[in-house]
Every structure is written in structure tokens, then in C-alpha cells.
TORDRENPA-108937 format. One line per field, with one value per residue (C-alpha): residue in three letters; residue number from 0; x, y, z. Coordinates in pm, 1 decimal, decimal comma. Each point is the difference from the previous one (the first is absolute). Layout:
<mikols>
aa: (ala	...) .
i: (NUM	...) .
c1: (X	...) .
c2: (Y	...) .
c3: (Z	...) .
</mikols>
This chain:
<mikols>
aa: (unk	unk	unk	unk	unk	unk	unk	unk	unk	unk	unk	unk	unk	unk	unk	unk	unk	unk	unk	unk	unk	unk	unk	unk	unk	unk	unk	unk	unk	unk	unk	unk	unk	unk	unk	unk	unk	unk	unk	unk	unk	unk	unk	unk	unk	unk	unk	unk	unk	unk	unk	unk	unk	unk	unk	unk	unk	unk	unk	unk	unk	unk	unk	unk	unk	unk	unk	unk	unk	unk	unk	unk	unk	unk	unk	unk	unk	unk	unk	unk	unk	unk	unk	unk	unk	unk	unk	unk	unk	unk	unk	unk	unk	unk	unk	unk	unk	unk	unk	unk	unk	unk	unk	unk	unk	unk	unk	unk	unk	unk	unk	unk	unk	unk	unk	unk	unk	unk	unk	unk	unk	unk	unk	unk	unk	unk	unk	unk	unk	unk	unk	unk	unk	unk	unk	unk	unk	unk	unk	unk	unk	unk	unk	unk	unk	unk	unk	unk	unk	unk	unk	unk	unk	unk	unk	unk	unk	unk	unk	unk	unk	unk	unk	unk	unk	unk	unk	unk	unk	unk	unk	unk	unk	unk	unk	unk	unk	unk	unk	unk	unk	unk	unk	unk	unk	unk	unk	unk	unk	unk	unk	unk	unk	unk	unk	unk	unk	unk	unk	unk	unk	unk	unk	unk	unk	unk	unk	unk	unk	unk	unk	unk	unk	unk	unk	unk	unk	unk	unk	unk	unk	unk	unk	unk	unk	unk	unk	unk	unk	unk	unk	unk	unk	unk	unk	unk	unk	unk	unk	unk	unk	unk	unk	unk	unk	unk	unk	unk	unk	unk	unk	unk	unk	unk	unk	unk	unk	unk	unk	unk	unk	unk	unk	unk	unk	unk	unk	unk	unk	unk	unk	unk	unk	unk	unk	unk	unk	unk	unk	unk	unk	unk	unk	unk	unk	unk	unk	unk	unk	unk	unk	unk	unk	unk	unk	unk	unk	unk	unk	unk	unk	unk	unk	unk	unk	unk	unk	unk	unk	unk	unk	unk	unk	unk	unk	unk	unk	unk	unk	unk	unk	unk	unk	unk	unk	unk	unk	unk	unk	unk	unk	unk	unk	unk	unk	unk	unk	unk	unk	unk	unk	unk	unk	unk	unk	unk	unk	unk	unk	unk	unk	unk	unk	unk	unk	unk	unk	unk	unk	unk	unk	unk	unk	unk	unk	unk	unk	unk	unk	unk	unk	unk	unk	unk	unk	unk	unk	unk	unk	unk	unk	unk	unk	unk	unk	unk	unk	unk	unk	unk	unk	unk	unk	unk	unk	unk	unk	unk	unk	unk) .
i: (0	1	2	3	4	5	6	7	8	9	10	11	12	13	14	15	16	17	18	19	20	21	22	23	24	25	26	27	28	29	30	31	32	33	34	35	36	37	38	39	40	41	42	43	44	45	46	47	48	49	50	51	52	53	54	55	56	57	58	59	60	61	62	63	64	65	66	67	68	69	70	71	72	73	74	75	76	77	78	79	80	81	82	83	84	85	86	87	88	89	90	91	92	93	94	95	96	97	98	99	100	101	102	103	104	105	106	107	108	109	110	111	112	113	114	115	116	117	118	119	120	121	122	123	124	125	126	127	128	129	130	131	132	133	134	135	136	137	138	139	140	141	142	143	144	145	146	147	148	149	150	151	152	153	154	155	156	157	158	159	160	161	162	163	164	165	166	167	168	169	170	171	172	173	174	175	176	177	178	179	180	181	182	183	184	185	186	187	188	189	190	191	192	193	194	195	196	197	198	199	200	201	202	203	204	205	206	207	208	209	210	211	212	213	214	215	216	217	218	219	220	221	222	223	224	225	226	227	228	229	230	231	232	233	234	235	236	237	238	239	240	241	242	243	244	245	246	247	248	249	250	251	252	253	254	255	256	257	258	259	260	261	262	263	264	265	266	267	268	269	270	271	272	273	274	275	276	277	278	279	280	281	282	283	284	285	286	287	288	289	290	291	292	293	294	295	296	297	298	299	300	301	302	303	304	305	306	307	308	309	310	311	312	313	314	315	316	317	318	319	320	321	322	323	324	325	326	327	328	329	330	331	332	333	334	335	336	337	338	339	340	341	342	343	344	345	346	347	348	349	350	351	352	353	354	355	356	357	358	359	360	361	362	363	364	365	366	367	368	369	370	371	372	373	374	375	376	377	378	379	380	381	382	383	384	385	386	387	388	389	390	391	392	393	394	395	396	397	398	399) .
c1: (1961,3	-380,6	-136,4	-259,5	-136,9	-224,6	-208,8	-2,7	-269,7	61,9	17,7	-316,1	-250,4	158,0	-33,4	-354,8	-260,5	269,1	142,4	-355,8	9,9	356,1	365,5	187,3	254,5	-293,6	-42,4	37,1	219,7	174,6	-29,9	-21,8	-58,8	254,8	-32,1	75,2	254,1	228,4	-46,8	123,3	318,8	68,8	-97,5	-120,0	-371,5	-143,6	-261,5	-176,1	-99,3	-276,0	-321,4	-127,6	-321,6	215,7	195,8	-212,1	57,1	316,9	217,9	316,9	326,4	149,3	314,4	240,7	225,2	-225,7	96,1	-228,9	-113,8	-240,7	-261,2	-26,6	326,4	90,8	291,1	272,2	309,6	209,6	-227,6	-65,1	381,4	15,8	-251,6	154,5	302,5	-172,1	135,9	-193,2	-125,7	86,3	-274,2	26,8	-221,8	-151,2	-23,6	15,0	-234,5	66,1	-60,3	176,6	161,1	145,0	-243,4	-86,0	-362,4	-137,2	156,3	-145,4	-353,3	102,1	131,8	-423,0	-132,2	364,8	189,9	131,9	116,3	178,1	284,6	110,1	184,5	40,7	359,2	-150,7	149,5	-125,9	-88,7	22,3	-273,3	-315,9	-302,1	-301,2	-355,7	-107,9	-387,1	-241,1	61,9	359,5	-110,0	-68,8	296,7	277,2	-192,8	212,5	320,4	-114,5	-156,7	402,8	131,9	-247,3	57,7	359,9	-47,0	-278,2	223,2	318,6	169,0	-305,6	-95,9	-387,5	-230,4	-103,4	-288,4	-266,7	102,6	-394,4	164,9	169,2	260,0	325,5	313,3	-52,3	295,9	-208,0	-302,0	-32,0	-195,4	-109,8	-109,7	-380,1	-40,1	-300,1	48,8	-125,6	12,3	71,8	208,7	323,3	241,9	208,1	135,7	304,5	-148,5	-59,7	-291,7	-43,6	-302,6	-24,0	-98,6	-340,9	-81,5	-153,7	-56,2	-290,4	-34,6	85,9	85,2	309,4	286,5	218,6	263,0	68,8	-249,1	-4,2	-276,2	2,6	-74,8	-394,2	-69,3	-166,2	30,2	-341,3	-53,2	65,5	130,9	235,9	361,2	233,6	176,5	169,2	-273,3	-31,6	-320,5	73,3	-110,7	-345,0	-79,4	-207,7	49,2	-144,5	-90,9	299,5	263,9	303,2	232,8	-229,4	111,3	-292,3	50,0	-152,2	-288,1	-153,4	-183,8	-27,2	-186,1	-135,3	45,5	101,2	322,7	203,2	279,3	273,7	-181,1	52,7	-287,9	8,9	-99,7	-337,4	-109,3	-257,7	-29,4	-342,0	20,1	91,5	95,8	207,8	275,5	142,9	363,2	60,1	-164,9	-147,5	206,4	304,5	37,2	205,1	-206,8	-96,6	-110,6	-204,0	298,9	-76,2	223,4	-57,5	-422,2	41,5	73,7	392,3	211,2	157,1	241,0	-173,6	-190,7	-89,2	-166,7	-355,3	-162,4	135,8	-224,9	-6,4	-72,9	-351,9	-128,1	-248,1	-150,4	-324,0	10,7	94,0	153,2	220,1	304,0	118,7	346,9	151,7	-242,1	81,2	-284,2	42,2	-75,1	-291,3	-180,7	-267,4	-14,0	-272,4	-231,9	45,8	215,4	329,9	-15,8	248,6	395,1	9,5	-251,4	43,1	62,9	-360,9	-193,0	-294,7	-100,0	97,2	-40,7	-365,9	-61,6	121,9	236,2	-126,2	200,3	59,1	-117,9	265,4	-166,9	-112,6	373,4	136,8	-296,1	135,9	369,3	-87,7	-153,5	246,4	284,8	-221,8	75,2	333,9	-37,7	140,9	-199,8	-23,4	105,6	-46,7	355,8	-121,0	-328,8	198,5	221,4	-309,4	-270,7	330,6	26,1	-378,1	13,3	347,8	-159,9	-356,9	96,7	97,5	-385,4	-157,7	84,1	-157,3) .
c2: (1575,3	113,8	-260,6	87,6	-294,8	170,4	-70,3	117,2	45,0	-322,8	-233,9	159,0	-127,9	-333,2	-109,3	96,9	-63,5	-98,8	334,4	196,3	7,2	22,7	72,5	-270,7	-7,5	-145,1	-348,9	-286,7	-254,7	-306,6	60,4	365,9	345,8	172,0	244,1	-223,4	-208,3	352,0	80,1	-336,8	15,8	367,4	26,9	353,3	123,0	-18,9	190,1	5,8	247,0	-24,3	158,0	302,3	-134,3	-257,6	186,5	51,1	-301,9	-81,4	351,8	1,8	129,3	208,6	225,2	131,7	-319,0	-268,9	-366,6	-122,4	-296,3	-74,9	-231,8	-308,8	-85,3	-334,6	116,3	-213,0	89,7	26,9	270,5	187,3	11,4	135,3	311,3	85,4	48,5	256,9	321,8	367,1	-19,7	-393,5	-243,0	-354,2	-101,7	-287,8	-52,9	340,1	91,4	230,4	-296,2	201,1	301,8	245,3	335,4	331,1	63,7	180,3	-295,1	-233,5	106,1	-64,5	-338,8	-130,3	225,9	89,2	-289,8	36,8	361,0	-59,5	-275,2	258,7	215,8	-331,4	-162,0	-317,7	-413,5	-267,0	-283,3	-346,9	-165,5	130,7	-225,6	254,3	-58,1	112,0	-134,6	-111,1	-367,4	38,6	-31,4	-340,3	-81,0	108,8	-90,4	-338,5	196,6	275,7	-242,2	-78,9	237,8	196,0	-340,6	46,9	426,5	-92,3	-344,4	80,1	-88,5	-61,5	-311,1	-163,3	-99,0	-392,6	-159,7	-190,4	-384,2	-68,7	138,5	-193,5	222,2	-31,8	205,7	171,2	266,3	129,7	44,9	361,7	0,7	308,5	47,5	-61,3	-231,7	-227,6	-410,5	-272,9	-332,3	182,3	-115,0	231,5	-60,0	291,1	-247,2	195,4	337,0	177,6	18,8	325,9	-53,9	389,5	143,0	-167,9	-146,2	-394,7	-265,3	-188,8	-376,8	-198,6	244,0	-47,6	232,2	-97,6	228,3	367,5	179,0	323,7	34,0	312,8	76,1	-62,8	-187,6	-342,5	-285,3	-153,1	-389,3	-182,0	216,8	-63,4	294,2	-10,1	78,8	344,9	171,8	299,3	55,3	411,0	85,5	-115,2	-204,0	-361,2	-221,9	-293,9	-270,9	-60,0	291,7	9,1	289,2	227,9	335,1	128,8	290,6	145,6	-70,4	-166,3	-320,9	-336,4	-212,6	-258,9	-289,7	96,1	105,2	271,7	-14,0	172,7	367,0	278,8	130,1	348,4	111,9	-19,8	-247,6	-282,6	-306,2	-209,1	-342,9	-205,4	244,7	-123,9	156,6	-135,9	32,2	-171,4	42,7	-333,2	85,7	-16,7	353,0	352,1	149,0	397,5	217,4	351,2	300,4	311,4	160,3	-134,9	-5,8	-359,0	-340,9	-71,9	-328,3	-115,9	-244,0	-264,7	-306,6	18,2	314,7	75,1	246,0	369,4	151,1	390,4	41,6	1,1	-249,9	-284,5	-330,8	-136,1	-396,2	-260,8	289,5	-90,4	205,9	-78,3	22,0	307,5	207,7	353,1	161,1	317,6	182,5	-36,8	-200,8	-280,3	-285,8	-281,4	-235,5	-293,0	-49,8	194,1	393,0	194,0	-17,4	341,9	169,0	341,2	174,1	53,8	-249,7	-238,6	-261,8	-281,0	-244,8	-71,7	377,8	311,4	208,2	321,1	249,7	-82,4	313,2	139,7	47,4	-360,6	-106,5	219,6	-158,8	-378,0	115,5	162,7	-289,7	-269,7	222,1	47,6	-359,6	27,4	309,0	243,4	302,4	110,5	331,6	336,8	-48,2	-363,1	100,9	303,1	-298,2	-188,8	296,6	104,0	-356,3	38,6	328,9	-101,3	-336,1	176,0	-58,4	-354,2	-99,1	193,4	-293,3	-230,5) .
c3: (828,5	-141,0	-209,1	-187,9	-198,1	-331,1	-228,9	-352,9	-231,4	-226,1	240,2	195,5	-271,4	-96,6	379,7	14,8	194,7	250,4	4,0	-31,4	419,9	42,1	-110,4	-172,1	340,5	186,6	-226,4	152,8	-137,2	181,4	386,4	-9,6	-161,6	-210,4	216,3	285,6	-190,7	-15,5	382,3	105,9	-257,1	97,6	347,5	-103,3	21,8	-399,9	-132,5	-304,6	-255,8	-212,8	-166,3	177,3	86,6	226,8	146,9	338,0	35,5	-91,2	56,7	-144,4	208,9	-275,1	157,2	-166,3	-98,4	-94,2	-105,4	-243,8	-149,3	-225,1	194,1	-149,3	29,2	208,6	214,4	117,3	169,1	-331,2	-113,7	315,8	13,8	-351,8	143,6	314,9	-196,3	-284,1	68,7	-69,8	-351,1	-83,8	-29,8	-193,4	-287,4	-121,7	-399,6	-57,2	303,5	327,8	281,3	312,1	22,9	272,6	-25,3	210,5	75,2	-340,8	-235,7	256,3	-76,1	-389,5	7,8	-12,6	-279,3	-174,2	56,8	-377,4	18,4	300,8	-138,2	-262,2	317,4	236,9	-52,9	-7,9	-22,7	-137,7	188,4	-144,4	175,4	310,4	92,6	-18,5	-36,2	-367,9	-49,5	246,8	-116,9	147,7	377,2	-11,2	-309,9	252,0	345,2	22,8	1,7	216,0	227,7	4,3	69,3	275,8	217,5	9,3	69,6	296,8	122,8	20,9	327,1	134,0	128,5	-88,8	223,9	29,8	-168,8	178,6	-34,2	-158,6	-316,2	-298,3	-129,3	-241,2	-12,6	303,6	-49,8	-268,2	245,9	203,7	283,6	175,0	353,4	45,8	-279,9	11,0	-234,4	99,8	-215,7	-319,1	-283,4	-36,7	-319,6	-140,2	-256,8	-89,0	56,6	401,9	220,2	212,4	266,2	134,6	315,7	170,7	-337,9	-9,5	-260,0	109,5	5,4	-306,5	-237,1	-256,2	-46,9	-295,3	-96,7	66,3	234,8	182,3	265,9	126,0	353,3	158,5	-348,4	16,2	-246,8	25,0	60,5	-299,5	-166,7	-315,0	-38,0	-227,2	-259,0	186,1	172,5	218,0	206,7	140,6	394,3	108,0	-282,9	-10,2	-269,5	-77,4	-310,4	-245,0	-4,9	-286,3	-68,4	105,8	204,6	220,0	175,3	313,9	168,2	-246,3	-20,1	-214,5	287,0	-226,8	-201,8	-359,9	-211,7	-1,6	-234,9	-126,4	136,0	237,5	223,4	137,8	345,6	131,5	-256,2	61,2	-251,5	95,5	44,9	-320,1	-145,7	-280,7	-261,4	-322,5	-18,5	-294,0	-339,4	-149,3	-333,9	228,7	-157,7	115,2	234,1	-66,8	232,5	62,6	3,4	129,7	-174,1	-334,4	31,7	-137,4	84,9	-18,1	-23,1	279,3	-109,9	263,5	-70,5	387,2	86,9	213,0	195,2	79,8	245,3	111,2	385,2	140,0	-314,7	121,7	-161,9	87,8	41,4	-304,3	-214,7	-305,0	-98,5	-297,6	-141,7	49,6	148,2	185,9	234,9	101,5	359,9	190,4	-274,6	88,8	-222,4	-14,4	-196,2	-204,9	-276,6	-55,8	49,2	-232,8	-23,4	130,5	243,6	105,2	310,9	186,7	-215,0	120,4	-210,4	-167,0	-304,4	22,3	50,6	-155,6	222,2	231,9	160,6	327,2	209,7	167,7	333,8	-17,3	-36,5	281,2	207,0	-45,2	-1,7	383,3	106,3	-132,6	153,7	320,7	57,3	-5,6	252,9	-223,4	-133,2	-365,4	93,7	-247,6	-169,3	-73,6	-108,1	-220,4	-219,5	-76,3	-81,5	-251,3	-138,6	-28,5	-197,1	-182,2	-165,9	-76,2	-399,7	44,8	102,7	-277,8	-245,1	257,2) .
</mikols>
């Protein structure tokens, strides 16, 4: 089988600035990507088709019969089952909506930007209910049951390795341990939910898990430190202070004291220390948010709801996020007080300041070095997405 996951058009701009630096497929949610989620399931190499200006990076496989699936789709084995079983010119839909469908190469290439003209010659069925990732907001609503169901994908039949005796821990089939792992006198409790401790990651002394948590491999929970409340910390992360229902991806970094709530960090991001969000309003009130796709803030339907952060966005020391506030890429945000709800992509500034462009050499400057660290290279195709996020968000600065 090809599996192609796609984007489409819609759901491009209401996942934004996540999806600014890449396709919907590569979100992380729960232990691992969509992207990843589908390999595991299908045991078939995935790829992912998105804008153009991302497609260096990530190159579809389009042949001539194509399986495809519309990104931000969850997959379990029910629906994978339902896909594999499409036939030439069948697909299944969603409320009305082409979510998967069996397509040669040239209707491939249409299922991003025509989506709609395509289920008037797909035989399509409905299906009653899909898991799929609709607003940025959703990462860390569903990371609880993703966090689920990646630990029974990655553990199955497999059998975990022991923790150190210096550790206090509860319900221990609900603990994961991979090889390499590094705890010493921490405090482990999944209370109901599951634990996964990935390869070479450690949880330094004293620090409190409580709940769901997915530490992804050569992340560290610093000493102290406060998780819960279904959290994922991506590859090569460090996290410290107080951590709740938060999904941070990638080589990013929270080393410090301070609250992050209810939020999802992209890669490459750096919070200084205290750095603090709100995630709840004083009011008690519905959250809204900055959409993309609408140019305005949005309800959310949450009461709980904090900080969405594009990749490559900093904060200097003691900075306050309040309630609901989405930064875009490559943005640097300090000063006292709170800076706005919404802070676009390659932005420096913050509340006691008004906001300057960020200059795009200056950015790519601190994004080589922070990645230099990490020994990889911000290599032209890299330096490509974010010189077109750059160009592409020009508009959203003027106001600013």
C-alpha cells in the first residue's frame, strides 16, 4: 500500500503556526506523530503531502494508486482497516467531507487544493465516528487518549525494563521503561492513566509525575520538577518548574521554574526561566483564541486553554502569557507585563515595548546556533520553510 497522509487547505490555516513549518502528518500528539502513529499501525512507509514550499522537505511518494488520508486524522486499527479495504475510486467521508480515498497520481495532487471537487466522482461512505486533530487547541484536548493508545502500539508484547529501587512509583503495569533510562528518587504515579519513559531519557531527583506522561527519548525532567495532567515532552527536550496538559514537542526547552498549562510548544522553542502562562481566565470565562483562518480571535469551547507556540519562538526571563495566547515562528518575546494574545511570526518585543520585525538573518543566526547544539545543521531546505514563513506572514506584522 502508498499512504499518503494530506493536507487540505482548511485545515492548513486553522492549525497554524503549528503547521507554518510543516504538514499536519508531522504533529505530535500522545507519544508520537501522525505520521508515525500510521507507520506503526500499517507497517508501511508514510509520507506526507503538503504545501509546495515543504515539500523539499517532506516529498511525497505519489504513484499511480495512492491511499489517502486526510492528515489530521487519529488512526486506529478500525479505520486503517476501513482504507486498506477502499477499492479504485472509493474513499469514506466524514459529515459530508472526503477524509480518505483510493486515487491515481493526478487526483492525488487534488485532494490538498480540490478536496471538494473530488467527492462529487469518489463513491464515497460515511463514517460514523474518526479522532482527527481539527484546531491547534486539540493536541493537548485528545493527548490523554493518544498518550493511550501510542503505549499500547510501542508496548505490545514487549516486556519493560526495571526501575531503579530509589524511586516511589504506583501501578507499575502502567509504567514503560525503555533501555537507557536515567530516575533516581523520583516520584512516579500514572493514577489511572500510563507512563512511557523513552529511550536514554531521565527524570532527575525529586521531581513528581502524576498522571499520563510521555517522555520521549534523550528528554530530561529537571529536579523538582512538577508533570501532570497528560503531558508529552518530544526528543531532546528539558523541562522543568510546574508542567500540566501541556504537549511540547522537539527539542525544545522549559528548564525553569514556572507554569505551563494546558499549551503546546513547537520545536526549537526556549521559555526563560519563570516564565509563566495563564490557563484560566479570572472570569472563569470561554477562552478565544487568534485563528488564522478567520483573522480573529475564535471560541474554543474551553475554560482551560494557554499558550500555542510556533517553532523557533523564545521568552526572555519572568514572562507572562496570558490566557489564550498564540505566538507565531521565530518570534522573541520579553519585558514586563503581559505582551499581546497573539504575536506574529518573526516579532521581537513585548508588552512594555512596541513590536519590531525580527530580521530574518538575525533569526536564522539563533535558529543555527540553538540547532548547532543539538549537532544538527539548519541546512538550505530548512532555511527555505522559514525565509517563506518570513515572506508568507509579512502582512500579519504590519498591524504591529
Amino acid at each position: 500500500m502508498n499512504i499518503i497522509l494530506s493536507d487540505n487547505l482548511e485545515n492548513r490555516f486553522e492549525l497554524l503556526p503549528l503547521t507554518f513549518t510543516r504538514p499536519a502528518g508531522d504533529l505530535r500528539c500522545g507519544i508520537l506523530t501522525i505520521q508515525e502513529k500510521w507507520q506503526k499501525i500499517t507497517g508501511e512507509k508514510i509520507t506526507l503531502l503538503g504545501d509546495d514550499y515543504l515539500r523539499k522537505k517532506y516529498s511525497p511518494a505519489i504513484e499511480d494508486d495512492n491511499f489517502v488520508v486526510e492528515s489530521t486524522i487519529l488512526p486506529d486499527e478500525e479505520f486503517f482497516s476501513a482504507v486498506k479495504n477502499l477499492q479504485k475510486g472509493e474513499g469514506l467521508s466524514f459529515n459530508g467531507d472526503l477524509i480518505a480515498a483510493r486515487l491515481n497520481g493526478e487526483d492525488t495532487e487534488k485532494f490538498y487544493a480540490e478536496r471538494k471537487t473530488l467527492i462529487e466522482k469518489i463513491k464515497a461512505q460515511e463514517c460514523k465516528k474518526i479522532s482527527k486533530i481539527n484546531f491547534t487547541w486539540d493536541i493537548f484536548t485528545l493527548n490523554e487518549q493518544e498518550i493511550e493508545k501510542d503505549f499500547f502500539l510501542l508496548t505490545k508484547g514487549r516486556k519493560s525494563q526495571e526501575l531503579s529501587p530509589t524511586n516511589r512509583f504506583l501501578q507499575k503495569e502502567r509504567i514503560f521503561v525503555e533501555e537507557g533510562v536515567n530516575a533516581e528518587f523520583s516520584i512516579i504515579n500514572p493514577a489511572g492513566g500510563y507512563v512511557y519513559l523513552g529511550k536514554n531519557s531521565e527524570i532527575m531527583e525529586n521531581a513528581v509525575v502524576h498522571g499520563s506522561l510521555a517522555l520521549c527519548e534523550h528528554s530530561v525532567i529537571k529536579i523538582s520538577a512538577k508533570i501532570y495532567g497528560a503531558t508529552t515532552m518530544g526528543p531532546y527536550t528539558k523541562c522543568g518548574g510546574e508542567v500540566n496538559n501541556a504537549v511540547i514537542w522537539g527539542y525544545s526547552n522549559k528548564g525553569h521554574d514556572g507554569f505551563l498549562g494546558n499549551s503546546v510548544l513547537g520545536q526549537w522553542c526556549n521559555l526563560g526561566a519563570d516564565t509563566n502562562n495563564s490557563n484560566l481566565k479570572n472570569n472563569y470565562a470561554e477562552v478565544k483564541i487568534w485563528n488564522y483562518a478567520r483573522h480573529r480571535f475564535v471560541k474554543t469551547g474551553l475554560q482551560f486553554c494557554g499558550l500555542i507556540m510556533g517553532d523557533h519562538s523564545k521568552s526572555s526571563i519572568n514572562t507572562m502569557f496570558n490566557t489564550g495566547t498564540v505566538v507565531g515562528v521565530s518570534s522573541n518575546v520579553f519585558g514586563s507585563g503581559f505582551p499581546r494574545n497573539f504575536v506574529p511570526s518573526f516579532a521581537w518585543g513585548g508588552a512594555d515595548s512596541s513590536y519590531e520585525t525580527y530580521p530574518l538573518k538575525k533569526a536564522l543566526e539563533t535558529a543555527q546556533i540553538m540547532m548547532a547544539r543539538r549537532h544538527i545543521e539548519l541546512d538550505e531546505i530548512e532555511t527555505e520553510i522559514l525565509t517563506h514563513v518570513f515572506e508568507e506572514t509579512q502582512n500579519l506584522r504590519k498591524n504591529f
